[in-house]
C-alpha positions in Angstrom: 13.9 46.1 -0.8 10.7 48.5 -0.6 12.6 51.1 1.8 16.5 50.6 3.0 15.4 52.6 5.9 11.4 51.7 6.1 12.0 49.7 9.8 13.5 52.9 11.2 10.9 54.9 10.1 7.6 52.7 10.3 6.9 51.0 13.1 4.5 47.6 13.5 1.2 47.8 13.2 -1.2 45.2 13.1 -4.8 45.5 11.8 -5.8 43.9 15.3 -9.4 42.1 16.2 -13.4 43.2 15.6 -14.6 44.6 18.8 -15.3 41.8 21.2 -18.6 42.8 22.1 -19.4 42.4 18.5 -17.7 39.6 17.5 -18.7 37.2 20.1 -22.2 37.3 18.3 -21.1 35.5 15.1 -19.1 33.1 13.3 -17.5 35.3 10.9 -13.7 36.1 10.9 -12.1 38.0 14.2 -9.3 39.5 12.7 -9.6 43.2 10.2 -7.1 44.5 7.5 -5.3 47.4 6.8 -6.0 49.3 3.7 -3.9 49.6 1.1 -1.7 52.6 2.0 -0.6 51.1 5.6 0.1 47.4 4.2 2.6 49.1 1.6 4.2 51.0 4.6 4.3 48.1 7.0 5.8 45.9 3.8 8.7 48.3 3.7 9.8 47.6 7.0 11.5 44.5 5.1 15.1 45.0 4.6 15.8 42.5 2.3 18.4 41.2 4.9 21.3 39.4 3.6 20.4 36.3 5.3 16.5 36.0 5.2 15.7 34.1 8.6 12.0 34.7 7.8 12.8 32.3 4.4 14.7 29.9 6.8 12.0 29.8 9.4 8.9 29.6 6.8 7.9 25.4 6.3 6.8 26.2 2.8 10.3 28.2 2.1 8.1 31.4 1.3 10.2 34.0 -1.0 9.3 36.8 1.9 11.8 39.5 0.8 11.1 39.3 -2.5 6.9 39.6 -2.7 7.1 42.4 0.4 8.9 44.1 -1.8 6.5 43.4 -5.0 3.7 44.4 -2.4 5.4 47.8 -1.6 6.1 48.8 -5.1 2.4 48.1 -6.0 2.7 44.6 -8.2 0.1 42.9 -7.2 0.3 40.0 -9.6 4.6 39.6 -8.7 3.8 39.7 -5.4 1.0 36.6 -5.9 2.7 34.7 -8.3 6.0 34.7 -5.5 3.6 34.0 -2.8 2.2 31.1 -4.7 5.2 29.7 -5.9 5.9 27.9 -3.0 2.7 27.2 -1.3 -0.8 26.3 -2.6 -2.9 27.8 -0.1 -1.8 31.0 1.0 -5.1 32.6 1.6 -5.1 30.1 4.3 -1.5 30.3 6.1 -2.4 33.8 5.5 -5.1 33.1 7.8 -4.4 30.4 10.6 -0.6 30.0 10.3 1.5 31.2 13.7 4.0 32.5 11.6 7.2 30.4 12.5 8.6 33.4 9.8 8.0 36.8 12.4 8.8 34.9 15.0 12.4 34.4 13.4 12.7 38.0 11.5 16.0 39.7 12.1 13.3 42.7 13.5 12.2 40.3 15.8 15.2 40.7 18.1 13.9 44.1 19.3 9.9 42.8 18.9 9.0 44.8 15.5 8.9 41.8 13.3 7.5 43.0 9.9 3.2 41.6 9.8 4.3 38.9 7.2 1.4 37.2 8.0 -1.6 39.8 7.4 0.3 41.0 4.3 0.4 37.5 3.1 -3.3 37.2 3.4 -4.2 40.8 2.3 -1.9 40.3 -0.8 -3.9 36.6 -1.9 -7.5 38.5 -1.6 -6.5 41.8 -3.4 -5.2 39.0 -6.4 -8.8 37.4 -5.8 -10.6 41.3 -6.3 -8.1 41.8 -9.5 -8.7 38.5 -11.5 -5.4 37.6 -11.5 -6.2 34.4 -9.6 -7.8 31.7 -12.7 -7.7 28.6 -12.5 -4.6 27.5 -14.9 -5.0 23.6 -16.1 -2.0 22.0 -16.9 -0.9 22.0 -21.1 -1.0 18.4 -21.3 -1.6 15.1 -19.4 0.8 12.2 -18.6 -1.9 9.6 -18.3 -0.7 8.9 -14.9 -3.4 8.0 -12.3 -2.6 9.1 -8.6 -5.0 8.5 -5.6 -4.7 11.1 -2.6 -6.6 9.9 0.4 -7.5 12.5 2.8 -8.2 16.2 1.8 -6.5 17.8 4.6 -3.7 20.7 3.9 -1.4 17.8 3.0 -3.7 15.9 0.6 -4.7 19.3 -1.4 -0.9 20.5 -1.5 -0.1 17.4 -3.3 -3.1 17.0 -5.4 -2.3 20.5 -6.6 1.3 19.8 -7.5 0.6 16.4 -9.3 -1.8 18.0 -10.8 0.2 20.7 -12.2 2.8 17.9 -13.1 0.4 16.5 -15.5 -1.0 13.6 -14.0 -4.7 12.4 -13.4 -5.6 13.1 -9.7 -8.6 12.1 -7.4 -8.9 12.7 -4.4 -11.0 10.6 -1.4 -12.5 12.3 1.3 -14.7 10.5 3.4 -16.9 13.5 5.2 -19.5 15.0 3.2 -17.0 18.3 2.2 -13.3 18.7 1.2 -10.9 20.0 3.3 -10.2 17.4 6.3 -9.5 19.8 9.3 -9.7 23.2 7.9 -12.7 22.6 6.9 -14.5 21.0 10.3 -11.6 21.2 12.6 -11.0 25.2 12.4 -13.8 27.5 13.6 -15.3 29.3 10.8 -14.1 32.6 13.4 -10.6 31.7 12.2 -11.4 30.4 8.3 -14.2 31.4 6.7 -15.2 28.4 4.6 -16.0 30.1 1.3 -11.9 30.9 1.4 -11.5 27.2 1.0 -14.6 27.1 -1.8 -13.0 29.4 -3.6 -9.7 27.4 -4.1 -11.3 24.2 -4.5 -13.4 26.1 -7.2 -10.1 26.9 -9.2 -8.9 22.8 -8.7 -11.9 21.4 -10.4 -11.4 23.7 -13.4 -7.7 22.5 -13.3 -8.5 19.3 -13.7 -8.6 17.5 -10.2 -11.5 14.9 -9.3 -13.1 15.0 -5.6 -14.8 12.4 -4.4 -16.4 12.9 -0.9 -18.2 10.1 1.5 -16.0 8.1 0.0 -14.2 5.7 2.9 -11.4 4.1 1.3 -10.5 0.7 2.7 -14.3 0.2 3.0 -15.9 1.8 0.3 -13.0 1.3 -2.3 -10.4 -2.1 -1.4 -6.9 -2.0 -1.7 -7.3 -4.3 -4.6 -9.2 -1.9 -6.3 -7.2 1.1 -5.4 -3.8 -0.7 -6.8 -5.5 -1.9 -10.2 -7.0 1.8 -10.9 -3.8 4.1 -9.7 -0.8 4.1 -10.5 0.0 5.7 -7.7 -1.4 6.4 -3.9 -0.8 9.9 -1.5 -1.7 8.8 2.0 -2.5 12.0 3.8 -5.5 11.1 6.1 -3.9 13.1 9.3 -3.2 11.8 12.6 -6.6 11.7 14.0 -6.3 9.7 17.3 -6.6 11.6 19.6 -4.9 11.7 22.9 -7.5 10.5 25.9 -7.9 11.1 29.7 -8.0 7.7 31.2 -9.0 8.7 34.6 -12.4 8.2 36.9 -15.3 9.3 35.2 -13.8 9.4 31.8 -17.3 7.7 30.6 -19.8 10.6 32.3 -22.5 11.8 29.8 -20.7 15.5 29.4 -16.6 14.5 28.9 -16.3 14.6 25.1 -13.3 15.2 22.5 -12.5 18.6 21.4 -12.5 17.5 17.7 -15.7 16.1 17.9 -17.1 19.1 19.8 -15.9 21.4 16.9 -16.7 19.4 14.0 -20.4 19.5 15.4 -20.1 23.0 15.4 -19.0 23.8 12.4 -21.2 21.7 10.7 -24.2 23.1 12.5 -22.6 26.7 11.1 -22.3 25.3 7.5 -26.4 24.2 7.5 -26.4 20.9 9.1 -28.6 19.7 11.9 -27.2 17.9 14.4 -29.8 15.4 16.2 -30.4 17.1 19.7 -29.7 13.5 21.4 -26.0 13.6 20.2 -25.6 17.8 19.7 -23.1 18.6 22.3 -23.3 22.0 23.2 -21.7 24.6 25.6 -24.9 26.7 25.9 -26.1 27.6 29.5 -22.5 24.9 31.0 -19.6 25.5 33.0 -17.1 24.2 30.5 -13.7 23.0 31.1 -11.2 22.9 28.6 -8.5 20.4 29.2 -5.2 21.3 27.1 -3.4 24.7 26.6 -3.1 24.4 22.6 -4.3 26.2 19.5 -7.4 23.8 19.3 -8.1 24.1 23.2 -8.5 28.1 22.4 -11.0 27.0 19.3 -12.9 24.9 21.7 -12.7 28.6 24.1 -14.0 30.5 21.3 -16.7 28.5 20.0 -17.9 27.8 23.7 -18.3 31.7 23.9 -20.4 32.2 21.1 -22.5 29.1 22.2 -23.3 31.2 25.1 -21.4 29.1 28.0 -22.1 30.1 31.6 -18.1 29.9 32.6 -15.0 29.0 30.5 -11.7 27.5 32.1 -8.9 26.4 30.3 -6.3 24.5 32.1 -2.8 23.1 31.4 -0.6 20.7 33.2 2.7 22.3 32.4 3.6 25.5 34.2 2.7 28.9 32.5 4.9 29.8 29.9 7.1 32.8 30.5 6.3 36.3 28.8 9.8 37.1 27.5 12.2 34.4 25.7 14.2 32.6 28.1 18.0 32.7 27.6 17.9 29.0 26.5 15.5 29.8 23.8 17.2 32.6 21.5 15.8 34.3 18.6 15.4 33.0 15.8 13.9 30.0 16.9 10.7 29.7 18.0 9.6 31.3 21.4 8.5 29.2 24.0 6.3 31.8 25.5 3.0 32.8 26.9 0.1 33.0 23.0 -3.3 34.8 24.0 -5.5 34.2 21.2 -8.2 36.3 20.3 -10.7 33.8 22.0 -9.0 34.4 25.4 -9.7 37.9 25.2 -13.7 36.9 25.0 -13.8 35.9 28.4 -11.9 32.7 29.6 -10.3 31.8 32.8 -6.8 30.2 32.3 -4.7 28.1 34.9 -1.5 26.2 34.7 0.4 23.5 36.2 -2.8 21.2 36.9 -3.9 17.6 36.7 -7.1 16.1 36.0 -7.8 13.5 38.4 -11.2 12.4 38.0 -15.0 13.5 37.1 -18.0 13.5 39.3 -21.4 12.9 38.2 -24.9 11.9 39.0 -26.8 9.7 37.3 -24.4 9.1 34.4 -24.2 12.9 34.3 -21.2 14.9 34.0 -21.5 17.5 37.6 -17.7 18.2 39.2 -14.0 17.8 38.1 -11.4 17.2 40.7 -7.7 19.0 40.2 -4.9 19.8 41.7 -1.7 21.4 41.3 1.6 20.0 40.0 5.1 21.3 40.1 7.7 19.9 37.4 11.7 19.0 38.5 14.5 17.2 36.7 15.2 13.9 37.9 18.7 12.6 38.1 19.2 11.5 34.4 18.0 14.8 33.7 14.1 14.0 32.9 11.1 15.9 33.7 9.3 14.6 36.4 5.9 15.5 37.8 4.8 15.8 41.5 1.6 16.5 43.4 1.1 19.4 45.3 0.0 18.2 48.7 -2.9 20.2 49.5 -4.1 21.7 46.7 -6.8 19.3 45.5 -9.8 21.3 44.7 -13.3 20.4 43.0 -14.7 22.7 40.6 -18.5 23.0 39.3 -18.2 21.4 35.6 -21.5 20.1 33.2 -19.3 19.6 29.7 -15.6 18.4 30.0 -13.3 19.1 26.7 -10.4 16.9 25.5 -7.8 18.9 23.5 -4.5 17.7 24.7 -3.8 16.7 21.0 -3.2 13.2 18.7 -1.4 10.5 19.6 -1.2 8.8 16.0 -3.4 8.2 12.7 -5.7 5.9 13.0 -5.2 2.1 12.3 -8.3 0.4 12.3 -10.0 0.5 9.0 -7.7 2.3 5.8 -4.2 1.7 7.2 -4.6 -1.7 8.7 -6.8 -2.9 5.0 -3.6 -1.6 3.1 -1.0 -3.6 5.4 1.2 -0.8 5.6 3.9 -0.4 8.2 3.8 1.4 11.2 7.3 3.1 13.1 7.6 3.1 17.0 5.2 6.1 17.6 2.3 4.6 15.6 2.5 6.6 12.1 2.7 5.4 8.9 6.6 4.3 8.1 8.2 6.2 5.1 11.5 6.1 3.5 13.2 9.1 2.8 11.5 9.3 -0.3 7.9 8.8 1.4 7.3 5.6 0.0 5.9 3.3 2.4 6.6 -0.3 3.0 3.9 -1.0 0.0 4.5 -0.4 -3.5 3.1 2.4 -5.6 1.8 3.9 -1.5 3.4 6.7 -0.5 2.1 9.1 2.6 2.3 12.7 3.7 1.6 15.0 6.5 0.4 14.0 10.0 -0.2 10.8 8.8 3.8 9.4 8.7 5.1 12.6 11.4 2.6 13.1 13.9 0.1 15.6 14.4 1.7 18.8 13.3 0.9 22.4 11.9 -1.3 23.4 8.6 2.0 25.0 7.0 4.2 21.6 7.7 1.5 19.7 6.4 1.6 21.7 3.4 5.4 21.2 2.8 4.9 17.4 3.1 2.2 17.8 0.3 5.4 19.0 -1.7 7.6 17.1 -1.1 5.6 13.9 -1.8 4.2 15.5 -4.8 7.8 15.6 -6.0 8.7 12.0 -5.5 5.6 10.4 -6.5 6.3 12.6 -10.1 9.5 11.1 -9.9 8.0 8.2 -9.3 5.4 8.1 -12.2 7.9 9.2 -14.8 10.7 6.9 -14.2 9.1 4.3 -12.1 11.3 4.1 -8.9 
């Protein structure tokens, strides 16, 4: 370990957010960095401890101890090579993970958790600024043809991998860019783009093929995809999302929060948007329906489009500030996340239900709410109840959906390949991600539900290691 006695002596400190009054002017990244110095002190804080929770709690199985310790002693190319070992992307987990790992470090306990995250990031771009990041093709080839459709976090984790492994991979994307969701689902506030660039950069000089505006099941048949691959990595996300069937629902002004975003971050990256379908925040009252991490995107993005109010509201009741007793470390804590876009001017509520929009004319003008309160009933389920009197309508001209995905979306790729689906929708795998048709296999959101960047990324690994298995002893 860097320091047996670093905790005791260093406390946490995180490199924190650009001013607000700046930052709420532009698109580029909210959070700063440490120098140098201060990320060697805060990385020995780690005390190596004898049963690494942060390893345990880490999706991706990241080797924390080990490249904290690399990072203290000054080995910047250890401390990489560690970091990389176990996860293709970690300039971007760096970036936009919640890090399940401090939330389950044995300093945790008293709040100190060692800034694994920020270090993480800060030790991927000080490899960039060294050149010890190059691209590193693989010695020699298999012959092996594997399809990867989708070019999400799961789809380039197991590109990467088979790649590595030897074997000839392309991979479909059907926007006009790689990189699924962290491309046009993540505010370029949160991920700057060229950090995903830059990696794809290093892929096509290792050997991988991308092939964009490509919609497979349309553009390329089943037939065809079969005959020309030996192999095929679903990993086209869970992108149905989860609707508001209420009054209303239809008003010129109550849109998706994915579609919202997308917009925006193509309009960011160059694109024009046609004003008759542009949906914008500028000059609204906008409502944000859904407490999660792409609810406080929509927040964010809605600030810096110069929105005239912000509200973000949840139906379940407003997580608690501390862990509660039933929710120990070193699992997750169920409690209250401010993001850096809530701190830019939002109002949040809990414990309220949607239940209709007003408009005029087609037009988008009033929500009605009101409050809920949440009991068990007698088998022990939770149950939902109106508060009588509480109903209130609220001023509203642009409504946004983010109360997440239900499933991946059948009509079109997964219905063409006749694949099976399991009770909740996704795509049925066996336990070695096969799926009911040969030589398919699938990954990520796409066979376990919408999920988070870094799980995504483990998927992408552990398909990549069956479909080698796979490919090189055919079963």
């Amino acid at each position: 370990m860097g320091d047996p006695r670093g905790f005791m002596k260093v406390g946490r400190i995180e490199a924190g957010y650009r001013p607000k009054e700046e930052r709420v002017f532009d698109y580029g990244e909210v959070e700063q960095t440490l120098n140098e110095k201060d990320r060697k002190l805060q990385a020995s804080r780690c005390m190596d401890c004898g049963i690494p929770f942060c390893h345990w709690g880490c999706p991706v199985g990241s080797k924390i101890p080990e490249w904290q310790d690399a990072v203290y002693k000054g080995n910047k190319a250890e401390a990489y090579y560690i970091l990389h070992s176990t996860n293709s992307f970690p300039e971007i987990t760096g970036r936009i993970c919640p890090a399940p790992c401090e939330k389950s470090c044995v300093l945790a306990i008293h709040e100190e958790a060692v800034t694994i995250r920020e270090n993480e990031s800060a030790t991927v771009e000080q490899a960039f600024e060294a050149g010890i990041v190059v691209a590193n093709p693989p010695k020699s080839r298999t012959g092996k043809k594997v399809a990867v459709i989708g070019s999400g976090p799961a789809g380039l984790s197991a590109a990467d991998l088979l790649n590595r492994a030897g074997h000839l991979v392309t991979v479909f994307e059907k926007n006009d860019a790689i990189g699924g969701l962290l491309r046009y689902g993540i505010p370029d506030f949160k991920l700057n783009k060229r950090i995903i660039d830059r990696r794809l950069a290093l892929f096509v000089d290792e050997g991988i093929e991308f092939k964009t505006n490509v919609n497979v099941g349309i553009d390329v048949t089943k037939k065809d995809l079969l005959k020309e691959y030996d192999a095929v990595v679903l990993a086209n996300g869970a992108e149905q999302a989860r609707n508001l069937e209420v009054e209303g629902r239809e008003l010129n002004g109550v849109h998706y929060a994915m579609d919202f975003l997308m917009q925006s971050n193509k309009v960011i990256s160059g694109q024009e948007i046609p004003d008759d379908v542009l949906i914008s925040a500028e000059d609204k009252n906008v409502l944000v329906i859904g407490g999660g991490d792409t609810g406080s995107d929509c927040v964010g993005t809605s600030v810096r489009q110069k929105a005239k109010s912000v509200t973000q509201i949840e139906i379940l009741p407003k997580p608690p500030e501390k862990r509660a007793d039933n929710n120990p470390w070193p699992y997750w804590p169920n409690t209250l996340r401010t993001s850096s876009s809530h701190q830019e001017g939002c109002e949040r509520r809990w414990s309220l239900n949607t239940k209709r929009f007003i408009g005029e004319n087609g037009v988008l003008k009033q929500a009605e709410i009101v409050q809920v309160e949440w009991s068990k009933d007698n088998n022990g389920r939770w149950v939902m109840n109106e508060v009588e009197g509480t109903t209130e309508i609220i001023d509203v001209d642009l409504v946004l959906l983010s109360m997440g995905f239900t499933q991946p979306v059948h009509n079109g790729l997964l219905d063409s390949l006749n694949v099976e689906y399991d009770p909740r929708g996704n795509v049925k795998v066996d336990e070695k991600k096969q799926t009911s048709v040969d030589k398919i296999f699938a990954a990520g959101d796409v066979e376990k539900g919408a999920s988070l960047v870094v799980h995504a990324i483990q998927a992408g690994k552990e398909v990549a290691q069956t479909v080698d298995t796979f490919l090189r002893n055919g079963k």
